[in-house]
N, C-alpha and C positions, 0 to 999 in steps of 0.2 A: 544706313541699314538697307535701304531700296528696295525695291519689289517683285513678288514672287509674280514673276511674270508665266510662267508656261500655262498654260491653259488646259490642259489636261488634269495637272495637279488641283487647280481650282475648281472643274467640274469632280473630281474625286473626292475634296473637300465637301461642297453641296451636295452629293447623294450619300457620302457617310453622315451628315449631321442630319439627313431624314431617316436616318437607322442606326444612331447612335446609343451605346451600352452605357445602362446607368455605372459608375466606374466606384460610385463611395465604396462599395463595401464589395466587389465583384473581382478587382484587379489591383498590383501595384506596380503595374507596367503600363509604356505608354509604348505606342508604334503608330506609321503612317497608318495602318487602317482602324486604330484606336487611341484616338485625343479625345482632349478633354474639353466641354463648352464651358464659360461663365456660371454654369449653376450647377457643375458637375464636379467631384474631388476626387484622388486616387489613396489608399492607406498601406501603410505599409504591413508587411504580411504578419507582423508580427502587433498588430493593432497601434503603435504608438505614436507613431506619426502622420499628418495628412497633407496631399499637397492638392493645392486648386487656386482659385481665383481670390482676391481678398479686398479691403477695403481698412485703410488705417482708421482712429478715430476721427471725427471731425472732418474725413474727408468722401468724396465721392467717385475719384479717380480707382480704377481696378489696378491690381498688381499680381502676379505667379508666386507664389511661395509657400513655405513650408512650416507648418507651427504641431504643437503638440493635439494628438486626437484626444486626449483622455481628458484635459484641463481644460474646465469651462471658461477661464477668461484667456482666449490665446496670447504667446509667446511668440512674433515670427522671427522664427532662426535663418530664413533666408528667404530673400528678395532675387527675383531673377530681373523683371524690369524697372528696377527704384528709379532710375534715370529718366524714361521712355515711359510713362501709367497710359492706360488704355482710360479716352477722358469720354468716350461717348459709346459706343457702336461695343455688341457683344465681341468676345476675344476667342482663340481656341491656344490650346500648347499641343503640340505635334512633332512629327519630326518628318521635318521637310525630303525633297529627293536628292541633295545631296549626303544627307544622314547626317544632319544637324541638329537639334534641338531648338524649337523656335516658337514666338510668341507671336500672334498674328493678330491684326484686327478686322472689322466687317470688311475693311475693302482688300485684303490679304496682303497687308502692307507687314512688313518684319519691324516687332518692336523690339523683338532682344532674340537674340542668338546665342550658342556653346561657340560658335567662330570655330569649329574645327578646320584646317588647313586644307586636309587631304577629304575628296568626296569617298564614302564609307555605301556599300549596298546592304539593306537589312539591317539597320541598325534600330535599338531600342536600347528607353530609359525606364528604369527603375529606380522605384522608391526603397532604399534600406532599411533594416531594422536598427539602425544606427542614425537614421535622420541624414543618410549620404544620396543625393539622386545622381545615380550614376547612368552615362552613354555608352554603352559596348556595343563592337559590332557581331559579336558571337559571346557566348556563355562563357569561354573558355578561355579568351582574350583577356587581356589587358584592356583597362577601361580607357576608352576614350578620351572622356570627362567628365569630372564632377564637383559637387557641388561644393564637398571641405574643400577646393584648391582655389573655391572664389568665394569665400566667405562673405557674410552682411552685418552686420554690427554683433554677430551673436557668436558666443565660442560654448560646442557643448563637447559631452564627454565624448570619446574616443575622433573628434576634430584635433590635426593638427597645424599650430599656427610655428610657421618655419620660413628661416633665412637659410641660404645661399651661396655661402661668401666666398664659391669661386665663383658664380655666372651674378650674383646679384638681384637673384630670381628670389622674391618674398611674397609670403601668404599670410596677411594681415587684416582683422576687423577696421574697417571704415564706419564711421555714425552715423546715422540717420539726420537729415538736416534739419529737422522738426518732429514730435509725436506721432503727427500726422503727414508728414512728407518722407519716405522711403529712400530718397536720393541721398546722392554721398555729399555728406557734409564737412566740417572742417575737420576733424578729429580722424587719426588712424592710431592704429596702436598693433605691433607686434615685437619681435623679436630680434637684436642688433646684436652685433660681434663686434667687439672692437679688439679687446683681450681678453675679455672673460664676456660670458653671453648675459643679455638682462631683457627684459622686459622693459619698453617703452611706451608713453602715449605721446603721439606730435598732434599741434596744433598745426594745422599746414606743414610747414617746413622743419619747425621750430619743436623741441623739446619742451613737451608739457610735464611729464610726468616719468619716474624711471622706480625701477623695482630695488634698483642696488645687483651686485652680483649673487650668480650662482654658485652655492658651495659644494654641490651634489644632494644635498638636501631641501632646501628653500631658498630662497631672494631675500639675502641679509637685509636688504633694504623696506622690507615687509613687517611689522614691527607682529604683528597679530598675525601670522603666517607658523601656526602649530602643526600640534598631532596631526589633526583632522586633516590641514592640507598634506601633512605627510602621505597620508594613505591615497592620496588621490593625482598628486599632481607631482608629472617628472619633467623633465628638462634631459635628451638625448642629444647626443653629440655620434652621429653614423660615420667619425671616418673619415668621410669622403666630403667633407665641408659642407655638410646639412647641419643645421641644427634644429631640433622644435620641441616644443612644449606642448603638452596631451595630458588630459586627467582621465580617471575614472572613478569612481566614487563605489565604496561594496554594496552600497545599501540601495540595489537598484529602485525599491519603489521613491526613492526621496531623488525628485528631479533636481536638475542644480543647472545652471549655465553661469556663463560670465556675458556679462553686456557692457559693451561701449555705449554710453548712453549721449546724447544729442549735445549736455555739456560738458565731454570730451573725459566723462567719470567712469571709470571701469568697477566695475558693479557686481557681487556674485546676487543672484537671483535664487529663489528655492522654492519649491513647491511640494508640502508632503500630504496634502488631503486633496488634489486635483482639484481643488476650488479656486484660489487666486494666488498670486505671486507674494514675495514677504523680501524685501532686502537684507541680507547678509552683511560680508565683508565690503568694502567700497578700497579703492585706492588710495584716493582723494576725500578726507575727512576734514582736515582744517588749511588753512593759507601756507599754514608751512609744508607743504606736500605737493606744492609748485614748486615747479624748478627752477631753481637758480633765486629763490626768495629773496633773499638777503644779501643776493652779490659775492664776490669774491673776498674769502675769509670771514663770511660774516655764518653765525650760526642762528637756525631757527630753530624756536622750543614755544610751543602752542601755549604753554600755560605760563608764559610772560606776559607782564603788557609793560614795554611795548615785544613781539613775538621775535625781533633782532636783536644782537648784539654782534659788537665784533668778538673774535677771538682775545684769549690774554696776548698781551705783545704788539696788538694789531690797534687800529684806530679807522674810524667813518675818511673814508678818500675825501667827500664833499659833507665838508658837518651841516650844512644846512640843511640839505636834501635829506638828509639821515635823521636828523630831526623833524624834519615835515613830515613822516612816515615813508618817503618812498628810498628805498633801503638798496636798491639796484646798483647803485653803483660799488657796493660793496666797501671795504677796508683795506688798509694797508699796513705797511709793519713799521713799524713806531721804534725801532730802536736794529741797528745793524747787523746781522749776524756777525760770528768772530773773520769768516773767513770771507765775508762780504768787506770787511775794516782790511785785511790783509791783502787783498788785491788792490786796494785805493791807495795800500800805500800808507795807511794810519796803522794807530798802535793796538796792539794782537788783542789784550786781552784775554780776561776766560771764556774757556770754552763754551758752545753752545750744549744745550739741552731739551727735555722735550717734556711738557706736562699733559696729564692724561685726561680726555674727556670720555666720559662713561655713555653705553645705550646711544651710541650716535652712529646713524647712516652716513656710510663713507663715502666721501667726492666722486663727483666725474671724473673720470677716462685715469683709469690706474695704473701703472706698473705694475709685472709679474717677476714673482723670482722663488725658486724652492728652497731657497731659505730657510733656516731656523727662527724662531722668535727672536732670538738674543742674535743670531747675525743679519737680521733683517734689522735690527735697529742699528748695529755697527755698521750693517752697508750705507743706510741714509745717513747718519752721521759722518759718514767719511766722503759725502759726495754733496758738495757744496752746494747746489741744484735740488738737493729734497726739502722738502716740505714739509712733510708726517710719513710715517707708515702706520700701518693696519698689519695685525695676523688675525687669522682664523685659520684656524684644525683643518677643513676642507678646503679652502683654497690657498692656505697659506702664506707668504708674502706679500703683500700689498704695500706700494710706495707710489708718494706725489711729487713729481719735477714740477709742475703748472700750479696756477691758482687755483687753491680748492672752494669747487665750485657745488651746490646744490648739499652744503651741509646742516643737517636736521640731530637735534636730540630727541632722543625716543623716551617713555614712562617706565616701557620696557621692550626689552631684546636690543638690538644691535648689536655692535662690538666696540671693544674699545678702539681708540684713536690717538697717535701720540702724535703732536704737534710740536716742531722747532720754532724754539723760540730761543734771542742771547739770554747770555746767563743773569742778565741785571734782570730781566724779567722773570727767573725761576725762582720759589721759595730756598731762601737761604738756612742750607743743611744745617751748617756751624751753628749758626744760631740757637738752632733749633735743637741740637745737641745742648747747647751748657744750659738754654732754658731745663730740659730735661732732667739735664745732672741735678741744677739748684733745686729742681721742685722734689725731685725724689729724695735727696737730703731732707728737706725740709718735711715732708711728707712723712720721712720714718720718724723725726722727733713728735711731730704731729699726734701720728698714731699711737707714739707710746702712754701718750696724753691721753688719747681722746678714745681710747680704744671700748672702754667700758662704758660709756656713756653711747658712742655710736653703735654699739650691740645689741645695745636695749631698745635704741630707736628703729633699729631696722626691723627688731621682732615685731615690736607693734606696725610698724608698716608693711611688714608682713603679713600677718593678721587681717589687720585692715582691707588690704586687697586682695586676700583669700576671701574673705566673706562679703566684701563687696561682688568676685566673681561668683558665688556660689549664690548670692540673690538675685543676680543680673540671670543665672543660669535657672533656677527657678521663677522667678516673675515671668520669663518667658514662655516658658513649658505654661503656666496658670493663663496667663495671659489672652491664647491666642482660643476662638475656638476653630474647626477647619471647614474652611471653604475647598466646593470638588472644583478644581484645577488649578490651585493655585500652589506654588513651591513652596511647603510646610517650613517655615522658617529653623527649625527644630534642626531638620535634614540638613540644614546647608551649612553647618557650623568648616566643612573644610572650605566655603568658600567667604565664608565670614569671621573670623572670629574674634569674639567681642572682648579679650584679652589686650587684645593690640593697640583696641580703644584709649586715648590717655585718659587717666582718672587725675580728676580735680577733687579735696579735700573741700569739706563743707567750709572750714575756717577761712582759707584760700580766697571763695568764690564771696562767703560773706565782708570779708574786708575789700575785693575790687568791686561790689556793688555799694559800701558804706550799710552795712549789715542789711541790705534789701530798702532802702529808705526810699519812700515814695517818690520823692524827687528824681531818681532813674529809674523811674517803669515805665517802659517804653511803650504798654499795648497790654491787650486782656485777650484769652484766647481760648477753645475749648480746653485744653491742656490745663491751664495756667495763667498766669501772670510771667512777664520778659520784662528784665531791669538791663537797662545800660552798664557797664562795668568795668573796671582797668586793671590789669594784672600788673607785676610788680615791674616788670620790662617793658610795660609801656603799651600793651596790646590792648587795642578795645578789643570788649568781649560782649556778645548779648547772649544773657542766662533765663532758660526756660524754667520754669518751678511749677513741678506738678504740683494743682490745689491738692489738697486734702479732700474738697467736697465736689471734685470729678469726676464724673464716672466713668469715664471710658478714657483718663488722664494714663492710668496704666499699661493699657495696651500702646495703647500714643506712643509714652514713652521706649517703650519695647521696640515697636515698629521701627521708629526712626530710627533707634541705636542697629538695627538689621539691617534695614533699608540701605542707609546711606551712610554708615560709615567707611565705608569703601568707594565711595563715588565722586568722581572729579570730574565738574564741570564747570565751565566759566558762567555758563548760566543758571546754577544749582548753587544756593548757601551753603557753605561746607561746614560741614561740625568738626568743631575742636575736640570735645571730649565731653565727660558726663560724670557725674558726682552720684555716688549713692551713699548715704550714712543714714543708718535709722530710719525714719520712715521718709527720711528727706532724698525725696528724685530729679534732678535737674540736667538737662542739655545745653551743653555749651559752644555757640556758634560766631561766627569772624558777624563783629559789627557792621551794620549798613547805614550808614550816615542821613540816607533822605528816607527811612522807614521802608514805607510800603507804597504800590502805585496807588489803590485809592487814596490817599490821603495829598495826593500830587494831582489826581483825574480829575477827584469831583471835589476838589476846592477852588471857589473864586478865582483866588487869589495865585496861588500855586500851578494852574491850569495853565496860567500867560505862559509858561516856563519850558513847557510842552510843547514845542512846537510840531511840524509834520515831521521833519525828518527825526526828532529825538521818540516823536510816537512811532515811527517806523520801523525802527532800530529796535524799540523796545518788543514790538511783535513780532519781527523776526528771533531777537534773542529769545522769549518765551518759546518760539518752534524749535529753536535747534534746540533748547533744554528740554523738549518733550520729546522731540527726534531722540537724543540721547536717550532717555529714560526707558522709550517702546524699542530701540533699535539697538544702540550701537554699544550700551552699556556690557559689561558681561550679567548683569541680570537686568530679566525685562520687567519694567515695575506699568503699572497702571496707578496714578497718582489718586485720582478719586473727589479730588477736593480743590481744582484747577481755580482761583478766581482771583480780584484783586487784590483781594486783602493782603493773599498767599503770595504774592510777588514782591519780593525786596526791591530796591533801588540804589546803588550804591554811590559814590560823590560825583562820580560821570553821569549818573542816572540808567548805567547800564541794568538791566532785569535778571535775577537770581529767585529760581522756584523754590519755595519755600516750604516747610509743613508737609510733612513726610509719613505723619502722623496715623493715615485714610489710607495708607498708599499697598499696593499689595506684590507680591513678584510674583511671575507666573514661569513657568519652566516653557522650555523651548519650543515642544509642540503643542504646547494649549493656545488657545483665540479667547475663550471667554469663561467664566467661571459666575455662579448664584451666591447668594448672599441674602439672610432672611431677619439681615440687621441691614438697614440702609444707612449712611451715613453720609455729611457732605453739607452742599448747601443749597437751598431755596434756587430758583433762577437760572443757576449753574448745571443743574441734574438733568442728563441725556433719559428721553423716557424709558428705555430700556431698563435703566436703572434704578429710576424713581418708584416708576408699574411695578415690574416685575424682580428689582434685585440683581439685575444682569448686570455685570460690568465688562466691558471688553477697550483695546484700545480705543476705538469711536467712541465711547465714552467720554475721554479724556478732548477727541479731536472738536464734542457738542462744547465740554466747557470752553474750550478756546477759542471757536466761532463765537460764543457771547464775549469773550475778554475783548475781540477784535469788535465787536458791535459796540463793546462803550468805552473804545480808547478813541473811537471813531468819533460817535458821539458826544463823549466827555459826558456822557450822563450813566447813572446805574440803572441794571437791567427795568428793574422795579421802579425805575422815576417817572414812567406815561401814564398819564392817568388817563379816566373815562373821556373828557372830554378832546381825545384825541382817539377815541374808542381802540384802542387797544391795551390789553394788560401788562405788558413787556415790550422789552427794548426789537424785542424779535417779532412781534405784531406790528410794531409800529415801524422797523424797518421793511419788512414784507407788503404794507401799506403803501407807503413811499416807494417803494420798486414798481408795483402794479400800477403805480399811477405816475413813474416816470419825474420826480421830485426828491430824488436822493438828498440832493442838496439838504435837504428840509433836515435830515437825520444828522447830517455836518455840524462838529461843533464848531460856534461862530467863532473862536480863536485861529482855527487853520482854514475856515470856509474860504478866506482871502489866496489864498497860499496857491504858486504857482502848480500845483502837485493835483487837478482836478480827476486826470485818467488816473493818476497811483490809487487816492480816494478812493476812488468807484469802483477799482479793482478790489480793494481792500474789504470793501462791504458787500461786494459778491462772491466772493472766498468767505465772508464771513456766516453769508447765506446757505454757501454749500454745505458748511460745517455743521449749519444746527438744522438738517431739514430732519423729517422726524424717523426714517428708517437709516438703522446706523449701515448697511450695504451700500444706500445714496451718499456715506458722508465720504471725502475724499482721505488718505492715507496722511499723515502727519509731512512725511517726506514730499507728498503730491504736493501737500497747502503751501508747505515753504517753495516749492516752484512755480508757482501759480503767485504767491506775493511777489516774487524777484522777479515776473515775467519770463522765466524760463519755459514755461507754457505756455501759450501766446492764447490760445482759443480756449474758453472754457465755458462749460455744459451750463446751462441756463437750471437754478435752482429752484426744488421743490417747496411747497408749502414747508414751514420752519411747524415743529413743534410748539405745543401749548401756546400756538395765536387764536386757536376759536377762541371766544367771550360772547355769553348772553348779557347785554346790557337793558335792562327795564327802560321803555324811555318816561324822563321827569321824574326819575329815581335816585338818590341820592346813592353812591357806591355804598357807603357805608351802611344800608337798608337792606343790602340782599337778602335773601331769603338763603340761611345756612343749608338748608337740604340739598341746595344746586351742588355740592360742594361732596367733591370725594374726602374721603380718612385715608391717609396711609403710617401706617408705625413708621415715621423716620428720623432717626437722630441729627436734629440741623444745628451746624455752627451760626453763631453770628458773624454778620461783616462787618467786620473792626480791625482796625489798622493797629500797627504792633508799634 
């Protein structure tokens, strides 16, 4: 960098900084005889942007950059010295005498520069109303330099991030190396040409992440890449060997950006009330959205366990490694193609063929050809050297000569994918023809039979599941009353609908329980009573049965059938289906073999079984089920009723959130929403919600700071008694923190356990979770990077709610004086395991 030596400019410096102009709200231009000091900012003219001096969290180092004016928690969309922080001495930004743009410190040393080539006279920067700080050296000119052509981890609207691909000249987001460190870190991520353009993130050198290609519309490789992105984001091709990608969003007041975040996750960000940030769309959502997951020929699909498999035809290269879960070295093909046997020299055989995989992101690096559909499969077929091809409407032909690499199935979107494979590996037609013929013979004599009898059956099952819809559609409308902000379940039947539901027949559900006999009841619940149960194919089933003498059995039921019959998560129970006949209500869900986690936590015996790592696993899978539920779901639900009863376990002991029953949806731009019915449980209740009826996310994030205090523990919240003077598990750990004895809160089965820093992290995340204003609690997304240490430094936590306690001393608890004691109307579940 080196030093601004002439001394003239230095004395120029010292008598303008004794007659410097306050800049926040005065100018959004900067020049040699107007810079800006350390506690001075410049706005852009059109109010929305500010640039000045900054300080990440956690740190004390200064840095130049540019975040939003309007929004109270800032955003920095660019770093000018991330590398080079100003670590002591005040700074100033000016523009030097060669008409540079430059960052100075107390001893007028250059911490960062625009490195303009050519010396420029008169030159000035300005702040845009686009969030652009540009250097010209006249109005009129061509800009010097700016600030979209050196991006910082932040991609906002009208930025463009652009390759090159005759000079090789690219303009790419870099990550921040920490929250609080500004410097470039491992991750980049922009825009590659190899045949068709895509969107990448690299880890260093290395392909982390890829979009899939451009059709002219969206990155096939984007599964959840709709309308919404239609109207905003284009993909231009100038011509002349530019390519770049630029959005703009109509709805100016709703901020949006995209952030490369520290671990290497590309991120849309949103902010539509200027109060704090909310995450979006992500890139990188589950292990199958790495690149190259599963190796050569192998396909990933998230909601498998295990999430690899090879292709049909194909086989694990190294079956051991392939079985130990690391799946890298991919598959190979198991059986010769015809025309791979015909150059060896062996016997021809039949033809090859190709079977179709649905919703699957297409391989790296493709062939192009404008082709038909139908002769884009004749061409691979007739060229020994393919693989698969692909069509799609916009880009049309797509074929594989190499190993296909980085293959993903989707829930939905993608395209389809046809795969070569020999002919012993394709389903055989013939067959499959005179199966055909016999059944359809067989089938007409059948009918002639059976036609009148099957007539009758179908009316009454017709019937049946007319009036079973037609109560499912009234019990809902009675059911609900309305809460202000919350998504009227009524409204949302085009994203719900409860038809689609399977229905289970009373008779059905009573013979795989053995008519309900005590012997499989698994748990008692507000709801109801849950029996164990076998369907005739062999499927455990657990069936919910609303009492008769519940009260609030019927909305329960309602709820859950709304809530989550649409929801797939590996860490949520999934419902089967639901039976209604006569006054009889039941939810039908996939068995969990070890119940519930209390009946695992705070048993003796069962505790041993628990170790650190299956307790760790188990908290993080509860986050990412909650993550889902606030975030990534297409509706955002607030669960209401977080604890452990509510946590299944299933034969790994992996965690599935349960009980849906409390749980609310809230529409896109609500935070929080009243309630003048509380509902839930003792121990579990964030005070917002217990006081006053408030439910918002941090609701949800207090219950799970307690789930983490007594998986920690292995005790329940309610097990400390007086003589440890606290009334909960959250007094008595907030005790042990102030006096530096965590251990003491350790349950003695992992106190041993090599994992002492995990621990202690684990119960100081747990602390941020329940402190008592839900603003202090950290975001669902934060806590799970703060368990994985993706965070490294975290904020020292406030007093937790409901630890004051007045204890009488030589008082027996059981003597208090009831007057000490608020009333609240609240409807509490019991904790009992299912």
């Amino acid at each position: 960098m080196g030093l601004v030596r002439n001394s003239n400019l230095s004395a120029l410096l010292v008598l303008l900084s004794c007659f410097r102009l306050e800049f926040g709200s005065a100018t959004d231009t900067i020049t040699a005889a107007k810079f800006i000091n350390d506690s001075e900012t410049i706005i852009s003219n059109g109010g929305d942007f500010k640039l000045g001096f900054f300080s990440p969290p956690n740190s004390t180092f200064r840095y130049v950059g540019i975040w939003y004016a309007n929004i109270s928690v800032p955003n920095f969309i660019w770093v000018a010295n991330g590398n080079n922080p100003l670590k002591s001495s005040p700074g100033i930004l000016t523009i030097s005498e060669d008409g540079n743009l430059v960052v100075l410190d107390g001893q007028k040393k250059v911490l960062w520069s625009s490195h303009l080539t050519n010396s420029v006279v008169n030159s000035s920067a300005q702040l845009s109303d686009s969030g652009n700080l540009v250097l010209q050296g006249n109005t009129t000119g061509p800009f010097l330099w700016e600030s979209f052509q050196h991006p910082s981890n932040t991609f906002i609207a009208k930025m463009k991030i652009s390759t090159d691909v005759r000079t090789g000249k690219k303009v790419q987001l870099t990550s921040w190396k920490s929250p609080s460190d500004p410097s470039v870190g491992n991750f980049s991520a922009g825009i590659d040409v190899r045949n068709l353009p895509e969107f990448f993130i690299w880890n260093g050198r290395s392909t982390y992440w890829r979009s899939g290609p451009w059709n002219s519309r969206i990155f096939i490789g984007v599964p959840n890449m709709y309308s919404s992105y239609l109207d905003a984001f284009s993909l231009v091709d100038d011509t002349e060997g530019t390519f770049f990608v630029t959005f703009t969003f109509p709805n100016e007041s709703f901020t949006t950006t995209i952030v490369l975040n520290t671990q290497g996750n590309l991120q849309e960000q949103y902010c539509d009330n200027g109060d704090d940030w909310g995450i979006g769309w992500s890139a990188l959502n589950t292990e199958c959205d790495v690149y190259g997951k599963c190796g050569a020929f192998g396909n990933c699909y998230s909601q498998n366990s295990p999430i690899c498999s090879c292709l049909r035809g194909f086989e694990p290269k190294i079956t051991q490694e392939w079985n130990g879960g690391n799946w890298t070295s991919g598959c190979v093909r198991r059986t010769p193609l015809q025309c791979e046997r015909v150059n060896n020299g062996s016997e021809e055989g039949k033809k090859d063929g190709f079977f179709k995989l649905t919703k699957m992101k297409v391989p790296d690096l493709e062939d192009l050809s404008p082709a038909s559909e139908e002769q884009c499969r004749n061409q691979c077929l007739e060229n020994c050297s393919c693989t698969a091809y692909a069509y799609d409407s916009g880009i049309r032909c797509m074929s594989w000569t190499r190993s296909l690499i980085d293959l993903q199935k989707f829930s939905g979107g993608g395209v389809d994918l046809y795969v070569r494979v020999a002919y012993s590996e394709l389903d055989k037609e013939e067959n499959v023809k005179v199966i055909i013929t016999v059944t359809m013979i067989t089938g007409v004599i059948f009918t002639g039979i059976s036609t009148y009898l099957l007539s009758r059956w179908m009316a009454k099952q017709k019937a049946r599941k007319k009036k079973t819809k037609e109560m499912l559609l009234l019990n809902r409308r009675e059911a609900y009353p309305k809460f202000p902000g919350e998504v009227k379940h009524g409204d949302s039947l085009n994203q719900v609908k409860l038809q689609d539901l399977p229905l289970f027949n009373l008779q059905e559900l009573a013979s795989a329980t053995n008519n309900f006999h005590l012997s499989n009841k698994l748990g008692q619940g507000g709801f109801g009573p849950v029996y164990r149960g076998k369907l005739l194919d062999g499927q455990d089933i657990a069936v919910k049965r609303l009492s008769k003498a519940s009260g609030q059995g019927l909305e329960e039921f309602m709820n859950e059938v709304v809530v989550i019959s649409k929801l797939q998560h590996r860490n949520l129970v999934r419902l089967l289906g639901c039976c209604v006949e006569g006054e009889e209500k039941m939810l039908v869900y996939e068995y969990m073999p070890n119940k519930s986690l209390d009946a695992f936590l705070f048993d003796s015996i069962k505790s041993k079984l628990l170790n650190w790592r299956r307790r760790f696993n188990i908290m993080e899978g509860i986050g990412r089920g909650l993550l889902y539920l606030h975030r990534d779901s297409r509706l955002r639900i607030i669960h209401r009723d977080l604890k452990a009863s509510n946590i299944l376990l299933d034969e790994e002991l992996n965690p599935k959130i349960s009980d849906f029953g409390m749980a609310r949806i809230f529409g896109g731009n609500v935070d929080q929403a009243n309630t003048t019915r509380v509902v839930g449980t003792y121990g579990y209740m964030s005070p917002e919600y217990a006081m006053e009826g408030r439910f918002l996310e941090k609701s949800d994030v207090f219950s799970f700071g307690v789930l983490l205090l007594e998986i920690v523990s292995g005790r329940r919240n309610n097990s400390f008694y007086d003589d440890e003077h606290a009334m909960n598990s959250l007094g008595f750990a907030w005790k042990m923190w102030n006096a530096d004895n965590i251990v003491a809160l350790t349950d003695p089965m992992i106190r041993e356990a090599c994992f002492e820093m995990e621990i202690l992290r684990c119960i100081h995340v747990g602390l941020l979770c329940v402190q008592e204003f839900a603003k202090d609690r950290p975001t669902v997304s934060i806590v799970i990077s703060m368990l994985k240490s993706e965070i490294i430094d975290l904020p020292l936590p406030k007093q937790p709610a409901f630890t004051e306690r007045q204890i009488a001393p030589d008082t027996d608890s059981s003597q208090h004086n009831p007057s000490q004691c608020s009333v609240n109307n609240v409807t509490v579940t019991m904790v009992q395991g299912r």
